[in-house]
N, C-alpha and C positions, 0 to 999 in steps of 0.2 A: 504494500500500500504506500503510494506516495507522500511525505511529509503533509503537502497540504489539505487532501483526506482526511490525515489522521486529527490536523488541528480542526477540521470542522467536524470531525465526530465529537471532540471533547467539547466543544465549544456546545454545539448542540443536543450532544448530551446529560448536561448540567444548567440548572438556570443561573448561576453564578460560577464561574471558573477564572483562575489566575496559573499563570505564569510565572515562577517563581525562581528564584533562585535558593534552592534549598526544599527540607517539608516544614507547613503550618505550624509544627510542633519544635522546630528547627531553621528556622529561614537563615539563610549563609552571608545576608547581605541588610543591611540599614532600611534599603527600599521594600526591600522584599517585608521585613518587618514592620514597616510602619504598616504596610498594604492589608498583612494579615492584623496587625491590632485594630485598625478601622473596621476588618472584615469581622472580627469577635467584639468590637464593640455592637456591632448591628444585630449580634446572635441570630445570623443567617448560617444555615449549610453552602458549603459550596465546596468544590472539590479543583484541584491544581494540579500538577505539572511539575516537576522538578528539570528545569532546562539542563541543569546541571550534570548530570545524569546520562541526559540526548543530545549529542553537539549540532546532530541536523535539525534538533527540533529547535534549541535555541536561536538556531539562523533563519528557521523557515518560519518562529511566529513573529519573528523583525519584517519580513519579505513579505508575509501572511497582512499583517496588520500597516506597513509599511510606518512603522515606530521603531525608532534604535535600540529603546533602552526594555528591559527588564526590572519591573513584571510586568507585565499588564492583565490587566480585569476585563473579563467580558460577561455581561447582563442579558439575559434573554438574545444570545448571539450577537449582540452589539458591544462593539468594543465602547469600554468607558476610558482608557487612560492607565498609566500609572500611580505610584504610588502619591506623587503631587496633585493630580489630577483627585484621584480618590480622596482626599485629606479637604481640598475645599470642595467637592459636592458632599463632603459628611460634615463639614462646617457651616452648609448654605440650608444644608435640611432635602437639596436635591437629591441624595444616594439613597435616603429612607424612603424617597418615594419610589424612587427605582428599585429596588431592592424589596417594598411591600406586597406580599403574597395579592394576587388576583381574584 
């Protein structure tokens, strides 16, 4: 299966997924961690990716998403941003709306 398949099964398979560098319970990197304490401030489920792990994966959701950096969040298949991005829509009130069950 081709890398970018595989990002849109995960993408699509989850109503919240990240990007990470690291796991939830261990993120390897600053960004990666603020991304997940926003994500456990909301007490949403959502499930990740450890880039670190897949060297094709971490090049193919930059190419995928066409974003440099790591992590990045995606919301009902829609890319939100990373870790700065996530910190002011969970400062503006806009991530809780995003992120509220339907």
């Amino acid at each position: 299966m081709d890398t970018n398949k595989k990002i849109e099964q995960l993408i699509n398979g989850s109503r919240i997924f990240i990007f990470m560098k690291g796991e939830p319970d261990q993120p390897m990197c600053g960004f990666s961690a603020l991304a997940i304490a926003v994500l456990k401030r909301l007490k949403v489920e959502f499930d990740s990716c450890n880039v670190l792990t897949d060297p094709q994966m971490r090049q193919g959701i930059k190419e995928y998403s066409n974003w440099p950096t790591i992590p990045q969040v995606y919301v009902d298949g829609k890319f939100i941003g990373g870790s700065d991005i996530l910190q002011e829509l969970y400062q503006s009130g806009e991530l809780q709306k995003m992120v509220a069950q339907k």
